[in-house]
DRENDRENNU-251720 format. One record per residue (C-alpha): chain; z, y, x. Coordinates in steps of 0.05 Angstrom, whole numbers, always signed. Layout:
(site A; (Z; Y; X)),
...
// end
This chain:
(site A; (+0; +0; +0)),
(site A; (-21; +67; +21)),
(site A; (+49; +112; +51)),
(site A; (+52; +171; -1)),
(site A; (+58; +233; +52)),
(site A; (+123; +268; +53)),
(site A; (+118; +328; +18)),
(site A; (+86; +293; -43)),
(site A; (+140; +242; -42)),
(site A; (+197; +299; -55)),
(site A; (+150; +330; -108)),
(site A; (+142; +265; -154)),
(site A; (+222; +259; -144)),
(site A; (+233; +325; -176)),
(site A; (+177; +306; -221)),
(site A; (+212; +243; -238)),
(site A; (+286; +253; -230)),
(site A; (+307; +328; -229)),
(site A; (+282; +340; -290)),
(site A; (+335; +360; -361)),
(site A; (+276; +349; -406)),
(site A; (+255; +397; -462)),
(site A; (+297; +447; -504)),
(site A; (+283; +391; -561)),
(site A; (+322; +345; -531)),
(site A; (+272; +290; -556)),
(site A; (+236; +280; -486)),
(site A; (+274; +214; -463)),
(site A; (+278; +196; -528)),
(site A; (+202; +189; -549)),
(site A; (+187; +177; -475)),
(site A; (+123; +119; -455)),
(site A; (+152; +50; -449)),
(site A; (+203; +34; -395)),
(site A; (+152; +3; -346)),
(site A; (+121; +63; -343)),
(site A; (+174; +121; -359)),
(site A; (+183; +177; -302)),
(site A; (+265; +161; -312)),
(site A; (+254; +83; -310)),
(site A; (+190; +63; -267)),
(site A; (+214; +31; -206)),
(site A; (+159; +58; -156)),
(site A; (+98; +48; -185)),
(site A; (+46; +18; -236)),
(site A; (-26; -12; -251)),
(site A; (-56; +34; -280)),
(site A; (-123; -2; -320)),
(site A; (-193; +23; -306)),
(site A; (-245; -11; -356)),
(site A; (-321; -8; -336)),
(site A; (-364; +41; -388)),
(site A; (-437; +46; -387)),
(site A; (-466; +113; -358)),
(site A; (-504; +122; -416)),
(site A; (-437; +122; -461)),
(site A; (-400; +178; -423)),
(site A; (-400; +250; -413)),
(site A; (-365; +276; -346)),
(site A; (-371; +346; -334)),
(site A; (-401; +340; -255)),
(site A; (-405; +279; -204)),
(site A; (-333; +292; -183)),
(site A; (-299; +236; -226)),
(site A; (-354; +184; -190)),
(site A; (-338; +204; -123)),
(site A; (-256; +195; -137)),
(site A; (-266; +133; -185)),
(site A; (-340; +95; -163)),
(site A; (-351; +40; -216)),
(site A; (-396; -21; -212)),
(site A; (-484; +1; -216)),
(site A; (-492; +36; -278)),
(site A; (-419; +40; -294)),
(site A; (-365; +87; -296)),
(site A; (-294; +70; -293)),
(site A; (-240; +99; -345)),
(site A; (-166; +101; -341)),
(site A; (-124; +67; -402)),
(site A; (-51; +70; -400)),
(site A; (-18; +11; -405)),
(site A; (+18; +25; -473)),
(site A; (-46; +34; -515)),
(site A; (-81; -27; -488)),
(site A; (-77; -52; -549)),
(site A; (-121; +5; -580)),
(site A; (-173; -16; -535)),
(site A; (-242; -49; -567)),
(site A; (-239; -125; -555)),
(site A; (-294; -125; -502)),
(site A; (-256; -68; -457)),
(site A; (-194; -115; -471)),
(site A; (-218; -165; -445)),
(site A; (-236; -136; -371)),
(site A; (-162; -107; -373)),
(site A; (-139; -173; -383)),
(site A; (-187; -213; -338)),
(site A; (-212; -160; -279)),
(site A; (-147; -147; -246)),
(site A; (-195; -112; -187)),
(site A; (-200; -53; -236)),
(site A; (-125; -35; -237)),
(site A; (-96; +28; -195)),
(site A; (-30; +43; -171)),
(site A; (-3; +93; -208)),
(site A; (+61; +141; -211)),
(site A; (+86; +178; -273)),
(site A; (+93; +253; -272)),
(site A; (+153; +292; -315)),
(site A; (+90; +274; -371)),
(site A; (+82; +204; -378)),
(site A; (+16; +209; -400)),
(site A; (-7; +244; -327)),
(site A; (+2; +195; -268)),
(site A; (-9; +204; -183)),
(site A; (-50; +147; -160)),
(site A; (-48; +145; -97)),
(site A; (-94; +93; -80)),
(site A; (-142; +134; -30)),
(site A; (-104; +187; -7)),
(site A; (-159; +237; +13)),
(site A; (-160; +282; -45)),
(site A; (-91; +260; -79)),
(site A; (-96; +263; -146)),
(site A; (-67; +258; -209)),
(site A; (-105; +239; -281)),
(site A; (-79; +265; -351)),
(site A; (-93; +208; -389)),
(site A; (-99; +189; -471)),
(site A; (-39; +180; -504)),
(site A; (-54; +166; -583)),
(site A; (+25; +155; -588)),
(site A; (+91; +205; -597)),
(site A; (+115; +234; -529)),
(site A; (+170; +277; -543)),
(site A; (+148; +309; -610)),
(site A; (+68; +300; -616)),
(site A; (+20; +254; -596)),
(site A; (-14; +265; -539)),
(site A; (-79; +241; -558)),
(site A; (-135; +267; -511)),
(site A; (-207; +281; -535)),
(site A; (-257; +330; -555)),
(site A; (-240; +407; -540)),
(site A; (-178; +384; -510)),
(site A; (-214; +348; -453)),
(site A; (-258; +404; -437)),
(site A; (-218; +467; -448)),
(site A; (-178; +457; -388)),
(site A; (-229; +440; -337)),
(site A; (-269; +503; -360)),
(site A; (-209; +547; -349)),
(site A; (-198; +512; -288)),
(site A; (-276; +523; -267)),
(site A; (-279; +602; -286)),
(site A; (-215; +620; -243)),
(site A; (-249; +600; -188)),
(site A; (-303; +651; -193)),
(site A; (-264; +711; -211)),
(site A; (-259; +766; -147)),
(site A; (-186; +798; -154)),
(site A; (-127; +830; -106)),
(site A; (-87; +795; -146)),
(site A; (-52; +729; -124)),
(site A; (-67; +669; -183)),
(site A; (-52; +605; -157)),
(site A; (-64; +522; -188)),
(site A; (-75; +463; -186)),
(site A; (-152; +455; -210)),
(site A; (-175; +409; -259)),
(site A; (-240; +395; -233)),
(site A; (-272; +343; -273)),
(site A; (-261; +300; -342)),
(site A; (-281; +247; -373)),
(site A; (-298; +227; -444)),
(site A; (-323; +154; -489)),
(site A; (-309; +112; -541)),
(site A; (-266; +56; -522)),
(site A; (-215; +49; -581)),
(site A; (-228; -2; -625)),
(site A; (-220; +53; -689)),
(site A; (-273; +78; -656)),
(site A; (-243; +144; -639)),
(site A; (-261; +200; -579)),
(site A; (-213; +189; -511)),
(site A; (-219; +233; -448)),
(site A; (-183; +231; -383)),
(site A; (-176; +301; -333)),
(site A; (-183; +297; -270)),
(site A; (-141; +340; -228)),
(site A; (-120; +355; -156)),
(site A; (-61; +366; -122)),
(site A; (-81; +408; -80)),
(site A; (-63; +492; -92)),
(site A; (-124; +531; -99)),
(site A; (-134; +602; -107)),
(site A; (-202; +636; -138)),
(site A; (-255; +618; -98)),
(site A; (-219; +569; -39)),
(site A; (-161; +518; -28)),
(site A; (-97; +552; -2)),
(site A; (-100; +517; +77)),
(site A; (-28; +507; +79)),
(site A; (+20; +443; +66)),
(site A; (+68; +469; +19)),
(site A; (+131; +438; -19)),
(site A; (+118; +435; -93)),
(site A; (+178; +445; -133)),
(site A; (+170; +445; -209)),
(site A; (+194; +490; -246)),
(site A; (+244; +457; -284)),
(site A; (+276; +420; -226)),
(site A; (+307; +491; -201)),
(site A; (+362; +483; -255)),
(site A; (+349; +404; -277)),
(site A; (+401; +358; -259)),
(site A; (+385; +305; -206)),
(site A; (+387; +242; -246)),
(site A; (+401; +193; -184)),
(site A; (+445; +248; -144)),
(site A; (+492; +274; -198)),
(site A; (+539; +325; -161)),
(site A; (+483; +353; -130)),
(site A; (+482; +425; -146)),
(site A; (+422; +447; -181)),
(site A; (+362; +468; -133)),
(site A; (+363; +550; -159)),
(site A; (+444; +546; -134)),
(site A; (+421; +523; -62)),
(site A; (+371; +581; -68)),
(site A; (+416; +640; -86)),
(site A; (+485; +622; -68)),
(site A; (+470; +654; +7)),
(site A; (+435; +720; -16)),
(site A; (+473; +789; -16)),
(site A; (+442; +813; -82)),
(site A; (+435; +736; -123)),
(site A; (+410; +784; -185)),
(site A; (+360; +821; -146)),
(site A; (+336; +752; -107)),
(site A; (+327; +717; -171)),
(site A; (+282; +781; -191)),
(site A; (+239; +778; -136)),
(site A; (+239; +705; -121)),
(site A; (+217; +671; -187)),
(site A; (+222; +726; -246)),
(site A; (+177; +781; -224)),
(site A; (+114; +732; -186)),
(site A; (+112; +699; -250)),
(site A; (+108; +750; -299)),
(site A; (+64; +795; -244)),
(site A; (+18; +721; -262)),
(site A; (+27; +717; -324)),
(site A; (+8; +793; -342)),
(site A; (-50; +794; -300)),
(site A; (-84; +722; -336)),
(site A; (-62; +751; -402)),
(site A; (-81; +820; -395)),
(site A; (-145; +818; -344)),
(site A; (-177; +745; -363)),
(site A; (-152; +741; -436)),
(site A; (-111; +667; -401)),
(site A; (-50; +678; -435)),
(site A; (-20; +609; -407)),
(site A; (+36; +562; -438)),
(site A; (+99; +581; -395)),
(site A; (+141; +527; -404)),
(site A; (+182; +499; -342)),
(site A; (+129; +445; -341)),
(site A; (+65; +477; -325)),
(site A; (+90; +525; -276)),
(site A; (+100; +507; -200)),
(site A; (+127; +547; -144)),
(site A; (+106; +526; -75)),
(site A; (+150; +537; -8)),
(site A; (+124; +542; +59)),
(site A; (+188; +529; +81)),
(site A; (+260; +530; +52)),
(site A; (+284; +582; +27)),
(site A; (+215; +630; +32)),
(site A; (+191; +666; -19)),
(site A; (+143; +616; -59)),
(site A; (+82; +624; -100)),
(site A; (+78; +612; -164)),
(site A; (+29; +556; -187)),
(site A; (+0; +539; -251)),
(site A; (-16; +475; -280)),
(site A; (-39; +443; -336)),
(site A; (-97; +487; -375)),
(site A; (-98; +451; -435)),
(site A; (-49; +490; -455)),
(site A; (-67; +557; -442)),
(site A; (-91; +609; -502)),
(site A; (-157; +647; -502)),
(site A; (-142; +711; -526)),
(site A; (-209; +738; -566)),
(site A; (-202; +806; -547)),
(site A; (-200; +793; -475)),
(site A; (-233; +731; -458)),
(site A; (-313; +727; -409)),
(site A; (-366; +704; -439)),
(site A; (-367; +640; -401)),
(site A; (-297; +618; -444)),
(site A; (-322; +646; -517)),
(site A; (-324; +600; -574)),
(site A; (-388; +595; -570)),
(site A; (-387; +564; -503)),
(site A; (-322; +521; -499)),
(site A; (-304; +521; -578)),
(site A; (-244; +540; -615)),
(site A; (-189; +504; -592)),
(site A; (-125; +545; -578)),
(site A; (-174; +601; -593)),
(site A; (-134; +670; -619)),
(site A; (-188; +695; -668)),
(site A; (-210; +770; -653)),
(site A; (-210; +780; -729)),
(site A; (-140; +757; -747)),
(site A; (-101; +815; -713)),
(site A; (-22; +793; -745)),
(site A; (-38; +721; -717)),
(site A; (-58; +742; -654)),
(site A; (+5; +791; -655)),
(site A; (+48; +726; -673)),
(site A; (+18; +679; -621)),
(site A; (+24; +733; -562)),
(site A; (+97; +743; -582)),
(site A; (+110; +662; -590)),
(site A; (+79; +651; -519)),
(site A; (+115; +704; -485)),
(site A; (+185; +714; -525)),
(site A; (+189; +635; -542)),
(site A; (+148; +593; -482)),
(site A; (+164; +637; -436)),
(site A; (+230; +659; -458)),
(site A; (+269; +606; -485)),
(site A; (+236; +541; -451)),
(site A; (+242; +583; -373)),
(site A; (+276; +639; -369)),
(site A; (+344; +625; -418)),
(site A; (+360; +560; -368)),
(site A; (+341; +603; -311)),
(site A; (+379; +657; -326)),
(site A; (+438; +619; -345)),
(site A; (+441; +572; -289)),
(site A; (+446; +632; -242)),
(site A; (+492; +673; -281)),
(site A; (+539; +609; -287)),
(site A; (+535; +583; -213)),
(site A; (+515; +646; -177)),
(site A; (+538; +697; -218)),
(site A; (+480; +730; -233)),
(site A; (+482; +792; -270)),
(site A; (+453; +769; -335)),
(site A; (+442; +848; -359)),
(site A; (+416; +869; -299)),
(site A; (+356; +806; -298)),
(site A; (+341; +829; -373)),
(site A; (+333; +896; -358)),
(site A; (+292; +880; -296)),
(site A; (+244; +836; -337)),
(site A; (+237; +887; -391)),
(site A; (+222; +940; -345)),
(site A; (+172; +900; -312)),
(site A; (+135; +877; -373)),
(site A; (+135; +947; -406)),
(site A; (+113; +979; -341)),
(site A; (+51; +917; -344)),
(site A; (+27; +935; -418)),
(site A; (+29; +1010; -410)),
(site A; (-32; +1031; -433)),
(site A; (-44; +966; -479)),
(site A; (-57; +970; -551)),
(site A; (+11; +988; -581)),
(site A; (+2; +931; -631)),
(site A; (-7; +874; -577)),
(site A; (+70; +844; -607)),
(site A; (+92; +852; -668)),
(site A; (+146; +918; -674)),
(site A; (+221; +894; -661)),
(site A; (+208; +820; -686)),
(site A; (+194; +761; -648)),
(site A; (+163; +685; -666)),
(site A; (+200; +615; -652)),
(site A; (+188; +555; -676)),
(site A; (+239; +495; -697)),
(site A; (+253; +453; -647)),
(site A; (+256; +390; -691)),
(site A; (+208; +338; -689)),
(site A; (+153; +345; -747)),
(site A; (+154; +291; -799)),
(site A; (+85; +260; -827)),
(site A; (+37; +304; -787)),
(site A; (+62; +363; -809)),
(site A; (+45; +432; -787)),
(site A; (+102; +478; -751)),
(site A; (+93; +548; -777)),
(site A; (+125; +604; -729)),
(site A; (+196; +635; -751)),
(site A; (+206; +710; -744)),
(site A; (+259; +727; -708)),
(site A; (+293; +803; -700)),
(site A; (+300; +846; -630)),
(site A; (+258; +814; -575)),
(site A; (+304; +805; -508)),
(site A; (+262; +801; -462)),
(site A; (+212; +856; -470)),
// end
């Protein structure tokens, strides 16, 4: 088996192991099966490939070929283990007879997105169909969702800017019919490797997610939380956690949202920051563009509806919508899934001024939409969403909520 290099090693522990879950509460609870859980795996998997005909695919470029080569004629597609069943009984049948098309695999904080390590010169990780619960949804993959993220993934690299965006790019997908209800799956392909627009960033940098700064190490318990280690030294903790992780992230986040219309999904999940050495000041990295909005108003040409479809679309014609979804991104993603446990981990460990960070990330975020439409968020109110796990398909409508905090 191939050594997994260092610094990806400690990056698919914190993936795996420092890591509280969601606000829900529900993400060890509706996790993959045991075999395969980030909490439970013991190293690693096989991950199932099936053979597809060429003519039965659509890829976006020749980059899946060159990381996954299938037999002449044939392209190979990822199935996770828990929805073999789903599969048609002729791709069945090569999972269960053609052990040769089997990967080793490691699960990511998602289940449903593995490492596989198997040829280790562009590691990689794939974001794979899941037509079961995780957490509160299923994280079925086809269609829109496939291509969206790729696309976003594709257009950052083109753009010419002074400012400093940083991910991981997704840089191709996959997408047939191998389900025997003869439903659409896709799989993403996508690096782990930080780019910036245009180029890869040349350095070997440790990833650190960003919910492992104040997740609790599962195998170390009395470990203190990773954002402790980082503050517990500095002369001003307030001001360091301001500069360190608050201010590059919204500086980010403002700039996709404002300049690009990529008004991303901040959760603790898709957002990485990357050391060049402990404790330096990292970048922040994002990850994960399937769950980014396209805000109407603001988006190129090259992500319009017309081009990449609707999906996660906020429609140029519905202004209170768009109002609503800016405001549940920002006040909600942003707010309560990062900032609350980032805040309060400092405050309790560090004792981080809590007013002073609030006042610093207001200032920041007022001083970055001066000049915006005044009706960009609603007036006084901002949008939640229950955190309770929808019954029978349901749809989750957003909750107003009175006096934003954080802007």
């Amino acid at each position: 088996m191939i050594e997994i290099p260092r610094n990806l090693e400690r990056f698919l522990y914190y993936e795996r192991f420092v890591n509280d879950g969601s606000p829900t509460g529900l993400t060890f609870r509706f996790s993959s099966s045991v075999p395969t859980s980030p909490l439970h795996c013991v190293d690693s998997y096989k991950l199932p490939f099936v053979s597809v005909s060429m003519r039965q695919i659509r890829t976006l470029g020749n980059e899946w070929q060159k990381a996954f080569l299938g037999p002449p004629g044939q392209a190979l597609f990822p199935v996770h283990p828990d929805v073999v069943n789903h599969l048609a009984p002729d791709y069945l049948r090569q999972v269960v007879w053609q052990v040769q098309s089997f990967r080793n695999a490691v699960p990511t904080a998602s289940p449903r997105t593995v490492f596989v390590f198997d040829d280790l010169q562009r590691p990689c990780c794939l974001k794979l169909d899941y037509p079961l619960i995780l957490g509160r949804f299923p994280a079925d993959l086809s269609g829109e969702k496939v291509w969206i993220g790729p696309h976003i993934s594709a257009y950052l690299t083109t753009i010419s800017s002074n400012h400093e965006v940083f991910f991981l790019p997704e840089i191709d997908a996959i997408e047939t019919t191998v389900r025997k209800d003869g439903k659409r799956s896709g799989a993403v392909l996508r690096l782990l490797e930080i780019w910036s627009p245009g180029e890869p960033v040349d350095k070997d940098l440790i990833l650190i997610p960003a919910f492992s700064l104040f997740g609790s190490d599962k195998l170390e318990p009395k470990n203190e939380p990773l954002l402790v280690l980082l503050l517990q030294c500095a002369d001003n903790p307030t001001e360091k956690l301001l500069c360190m992780f608050i201010e590059p992230l919204l500086e980010s986040y403002w700039y996709l949202s404002l300049n690009h219309g990529l008004i991303p999904e901040a959760h603790a999940q898709n957002i990485l920051y990357a050391f060049d050495s402990i404790p330096s000041y990292p970048l922040v990295v994002w990850r994960d563009f399937q769950g980014f909005y396209r805000d109407e108003s603001r988006i190129p040409k090259m992500l319009a509806r017309t081009e990449v479809g609707t999906y996660h679309l906020i429609p140029l014609e519905d202004a209170e919508y768009a109002k609503q979804r800016r405001s549940f991104l920002y006040d909600w993603i942003l707010g309560h899934y990062l900032l609350d446990p980032l805040i309060s981990t400092a405050q309790l460990s560090c004792g981080v001024n809590t007013s002073g960070v609030l006042a610093g990330i207001r200032e920041f975020t007022r001083t970055a939409l001066a000049g915006i439409e005044a009706d960009y968020f609603p007036v006084n109110e901002w949008y939640s969403m229950s955190l309770e796990r929808p019954q029978n398909g349901q749809y989750l409508s957003m909750i107003p909520n009175k006096n934003p905090k954080y802007r």
